[in-house]
Backbone bond lengths (Angstrom), bond angles and torsions (degrees), N, CA, C in turn:
res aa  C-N    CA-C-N  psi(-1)  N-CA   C-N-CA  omega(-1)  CA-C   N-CA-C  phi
1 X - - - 1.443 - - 1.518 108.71 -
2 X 1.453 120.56 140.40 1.306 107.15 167.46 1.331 106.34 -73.56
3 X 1.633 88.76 -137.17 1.990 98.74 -162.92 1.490 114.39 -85.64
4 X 1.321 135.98 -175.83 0.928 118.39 -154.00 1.667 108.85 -95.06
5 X 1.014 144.12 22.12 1.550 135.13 123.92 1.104 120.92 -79.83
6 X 1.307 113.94 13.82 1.842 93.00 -167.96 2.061 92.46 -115.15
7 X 1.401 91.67 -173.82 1.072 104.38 -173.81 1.507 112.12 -142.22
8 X 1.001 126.16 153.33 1.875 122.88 -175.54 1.427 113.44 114.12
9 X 1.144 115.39 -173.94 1.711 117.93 -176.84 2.116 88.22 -132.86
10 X 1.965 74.89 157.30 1.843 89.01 -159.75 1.895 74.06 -104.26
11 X 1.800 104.96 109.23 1.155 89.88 -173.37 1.284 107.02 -87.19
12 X 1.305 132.18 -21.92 1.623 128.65 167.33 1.021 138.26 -45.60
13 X 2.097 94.40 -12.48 1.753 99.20 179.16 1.652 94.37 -113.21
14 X 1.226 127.55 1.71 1.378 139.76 171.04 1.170 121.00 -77.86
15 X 1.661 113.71 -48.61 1.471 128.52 145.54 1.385 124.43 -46.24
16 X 0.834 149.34 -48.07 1.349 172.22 152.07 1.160 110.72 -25.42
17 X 1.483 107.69 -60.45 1.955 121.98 -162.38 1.477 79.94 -84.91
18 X 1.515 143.00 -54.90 1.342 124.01 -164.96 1.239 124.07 -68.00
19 X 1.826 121.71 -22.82 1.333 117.37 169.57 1.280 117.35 -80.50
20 X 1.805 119.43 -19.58 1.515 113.84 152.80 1.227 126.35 -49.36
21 X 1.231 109.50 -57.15 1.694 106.24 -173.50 1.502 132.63 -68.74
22 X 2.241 100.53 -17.13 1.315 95.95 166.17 1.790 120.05 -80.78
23 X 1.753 102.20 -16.81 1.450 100.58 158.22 1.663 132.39 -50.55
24 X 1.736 109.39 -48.61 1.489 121.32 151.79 1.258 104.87 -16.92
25 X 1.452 116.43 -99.67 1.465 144.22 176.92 1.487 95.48 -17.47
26 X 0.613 147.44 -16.29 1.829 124.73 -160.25 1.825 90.40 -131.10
27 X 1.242 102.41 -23.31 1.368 108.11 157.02 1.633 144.16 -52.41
28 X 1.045 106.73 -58.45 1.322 149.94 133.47 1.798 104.46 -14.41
29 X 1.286 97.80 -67.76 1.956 107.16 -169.20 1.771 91.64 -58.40
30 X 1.391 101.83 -28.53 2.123 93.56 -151.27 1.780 73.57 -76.03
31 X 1.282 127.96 -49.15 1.873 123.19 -151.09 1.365 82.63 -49.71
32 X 1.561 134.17 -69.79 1.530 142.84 -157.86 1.654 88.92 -51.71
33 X 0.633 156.17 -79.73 1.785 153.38 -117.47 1.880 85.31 -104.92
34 X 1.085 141.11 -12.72 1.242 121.52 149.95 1.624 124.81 -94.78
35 X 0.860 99.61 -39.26 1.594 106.42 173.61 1.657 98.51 -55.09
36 X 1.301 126.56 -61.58 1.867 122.63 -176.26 1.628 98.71 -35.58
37 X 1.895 106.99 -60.08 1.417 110.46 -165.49 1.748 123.99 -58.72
38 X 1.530 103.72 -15.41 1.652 110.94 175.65 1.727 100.89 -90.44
39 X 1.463 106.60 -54.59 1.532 95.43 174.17 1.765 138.12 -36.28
40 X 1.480 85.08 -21.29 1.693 105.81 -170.49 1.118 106.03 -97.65
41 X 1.607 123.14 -26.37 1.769 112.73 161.85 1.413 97.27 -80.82
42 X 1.233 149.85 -40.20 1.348 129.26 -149.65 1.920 78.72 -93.18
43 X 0.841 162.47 22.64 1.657 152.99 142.92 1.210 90.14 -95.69
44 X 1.357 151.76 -52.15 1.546 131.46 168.49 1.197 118.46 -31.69
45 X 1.169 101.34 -85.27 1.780 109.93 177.84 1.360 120.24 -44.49
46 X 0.976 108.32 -27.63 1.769 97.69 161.75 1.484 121.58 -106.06
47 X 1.197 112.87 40.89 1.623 119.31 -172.06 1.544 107.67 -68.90
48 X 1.627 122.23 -30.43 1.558 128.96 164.20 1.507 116.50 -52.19
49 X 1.752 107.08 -37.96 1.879 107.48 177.29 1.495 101.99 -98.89
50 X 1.164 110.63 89.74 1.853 102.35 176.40 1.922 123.01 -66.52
51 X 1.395 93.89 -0.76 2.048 98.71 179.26 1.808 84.39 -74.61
52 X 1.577 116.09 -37.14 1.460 108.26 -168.12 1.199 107.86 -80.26
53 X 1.192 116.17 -73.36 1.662 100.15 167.06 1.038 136.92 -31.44
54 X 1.378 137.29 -26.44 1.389 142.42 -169.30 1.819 92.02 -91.70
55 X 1.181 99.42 -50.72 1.312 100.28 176.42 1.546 139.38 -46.78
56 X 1.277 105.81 -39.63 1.596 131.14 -164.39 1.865 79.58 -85.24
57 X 1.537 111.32 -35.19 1.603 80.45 -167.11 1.701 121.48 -118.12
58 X 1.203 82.26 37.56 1.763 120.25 170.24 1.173 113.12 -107.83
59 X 1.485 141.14 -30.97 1.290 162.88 122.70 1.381 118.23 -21.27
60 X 1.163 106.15 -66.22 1.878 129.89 -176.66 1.609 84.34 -57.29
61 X 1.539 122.05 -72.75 1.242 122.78 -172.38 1.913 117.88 -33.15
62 X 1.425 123.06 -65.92 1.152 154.18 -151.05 2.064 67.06 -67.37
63 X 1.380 103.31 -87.52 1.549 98.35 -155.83 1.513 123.64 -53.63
64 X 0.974 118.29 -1.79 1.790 128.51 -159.24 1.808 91.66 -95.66
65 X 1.817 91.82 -47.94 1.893 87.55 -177.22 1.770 110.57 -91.72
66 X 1.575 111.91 31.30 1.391 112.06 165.79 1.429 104.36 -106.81
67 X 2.017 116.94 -28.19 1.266 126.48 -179.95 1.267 109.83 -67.96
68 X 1.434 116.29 -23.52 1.410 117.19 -147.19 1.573 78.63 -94.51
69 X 1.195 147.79 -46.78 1.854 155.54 -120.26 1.963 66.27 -114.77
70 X 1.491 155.28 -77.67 0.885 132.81 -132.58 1.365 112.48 -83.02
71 X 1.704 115.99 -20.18 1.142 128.20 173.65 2.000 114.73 -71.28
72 X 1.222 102.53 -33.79 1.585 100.92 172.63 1.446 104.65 -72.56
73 X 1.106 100.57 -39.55 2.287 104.23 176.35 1.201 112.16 -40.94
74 X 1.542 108.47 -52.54 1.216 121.40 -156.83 1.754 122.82 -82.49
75 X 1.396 101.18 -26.06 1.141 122.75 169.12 1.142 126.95 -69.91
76 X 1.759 103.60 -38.95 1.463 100.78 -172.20 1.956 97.59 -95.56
77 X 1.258 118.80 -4.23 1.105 120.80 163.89 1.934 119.01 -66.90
78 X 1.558 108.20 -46.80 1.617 117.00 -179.98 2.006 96.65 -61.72
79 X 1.568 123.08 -32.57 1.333 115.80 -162.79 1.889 109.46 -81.66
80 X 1.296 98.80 -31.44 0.829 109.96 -176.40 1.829 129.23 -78.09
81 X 1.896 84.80 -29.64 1.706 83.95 150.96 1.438 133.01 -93.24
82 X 1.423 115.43 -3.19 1.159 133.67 163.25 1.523 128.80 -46.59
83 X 1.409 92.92 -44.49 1.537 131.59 -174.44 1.460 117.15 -95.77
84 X 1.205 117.33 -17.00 1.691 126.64 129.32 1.213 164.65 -16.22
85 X 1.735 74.53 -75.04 1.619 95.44 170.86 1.604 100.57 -76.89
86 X 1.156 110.21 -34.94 1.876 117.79 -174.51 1.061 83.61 -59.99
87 X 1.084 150.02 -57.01 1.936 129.67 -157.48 1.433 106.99 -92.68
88 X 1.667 120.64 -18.57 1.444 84.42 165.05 1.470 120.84 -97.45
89 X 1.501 107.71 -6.16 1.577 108.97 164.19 1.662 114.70 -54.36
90 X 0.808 117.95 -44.66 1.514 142.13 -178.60 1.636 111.52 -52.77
91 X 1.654 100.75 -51.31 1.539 104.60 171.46 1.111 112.13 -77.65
92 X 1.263 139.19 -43.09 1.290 139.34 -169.28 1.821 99.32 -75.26
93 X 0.708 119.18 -30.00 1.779 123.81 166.14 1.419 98.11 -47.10
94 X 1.703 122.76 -71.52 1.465 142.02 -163.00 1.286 93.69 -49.66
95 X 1.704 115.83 -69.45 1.632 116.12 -171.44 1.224 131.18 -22.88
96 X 1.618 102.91 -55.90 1.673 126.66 -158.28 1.373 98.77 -92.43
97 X 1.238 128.68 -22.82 1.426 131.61 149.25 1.703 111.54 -42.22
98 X 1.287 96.69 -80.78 1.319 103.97 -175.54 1.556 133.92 -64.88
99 X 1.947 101.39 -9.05 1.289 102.65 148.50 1.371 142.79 -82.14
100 X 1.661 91.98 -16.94 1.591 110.82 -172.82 2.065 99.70 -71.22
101 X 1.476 91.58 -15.71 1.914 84.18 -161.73 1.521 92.89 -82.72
102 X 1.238 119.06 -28.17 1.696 126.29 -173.56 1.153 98.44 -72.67
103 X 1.364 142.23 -55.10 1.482 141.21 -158.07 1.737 95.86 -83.46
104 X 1.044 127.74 -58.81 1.221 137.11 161.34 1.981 119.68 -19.15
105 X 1.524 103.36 -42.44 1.917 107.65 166.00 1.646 122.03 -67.98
């Protein structure tokens, strides 16, 4: 929104925040694919205590499919504001068109 008389969306900062957050998102995938790869040495190294091992990768499991559920969130959250700003750039294109033809008679 701009300022407070105005009305519309600031799509450059809409654009912006949505190609950040699909950066997040892809972010997100690298935390999951390292976190599995430490979980899997610390279940190595304890391959003699199997409550730990079993454990660490019951754990690894639980958090990997919360990374994985926040990373689809997040993604389809950055596309979707992406795809936003494109429609209100788009309308506000149409508008000023269609005001320019009125002011224009």
């Amino acid at each position: 929104m701009g300022a407070e008389n105005e009305v519309g969306v600031d799509t450059t900062a809409a654009d912006r925040t949505g190609t950040e957050t699909a950066t997040l998102a892809k972010r997100y995938a690298g935390i999951s694919t390292s976190f599995q790869a430490e979980l899997s040495l610390l279940s190595e190294a304890s391959r003699n205590e199997m409550p730990v091992a079993s454990g660490a990768l019951d754990y690894c499991a639980d958090i990997v499919g919360q990374l994985t559920a926040l990373h689809a969130h997040t993604g389809t959250l950055g596309t979707n504001a992406v795809a936003g700003a494109a429609d209100a750039r788009r309308a506000d294109d149409e508008i000023g068109t269609g005001l320019a033809s009125v002011y224009a008679s």
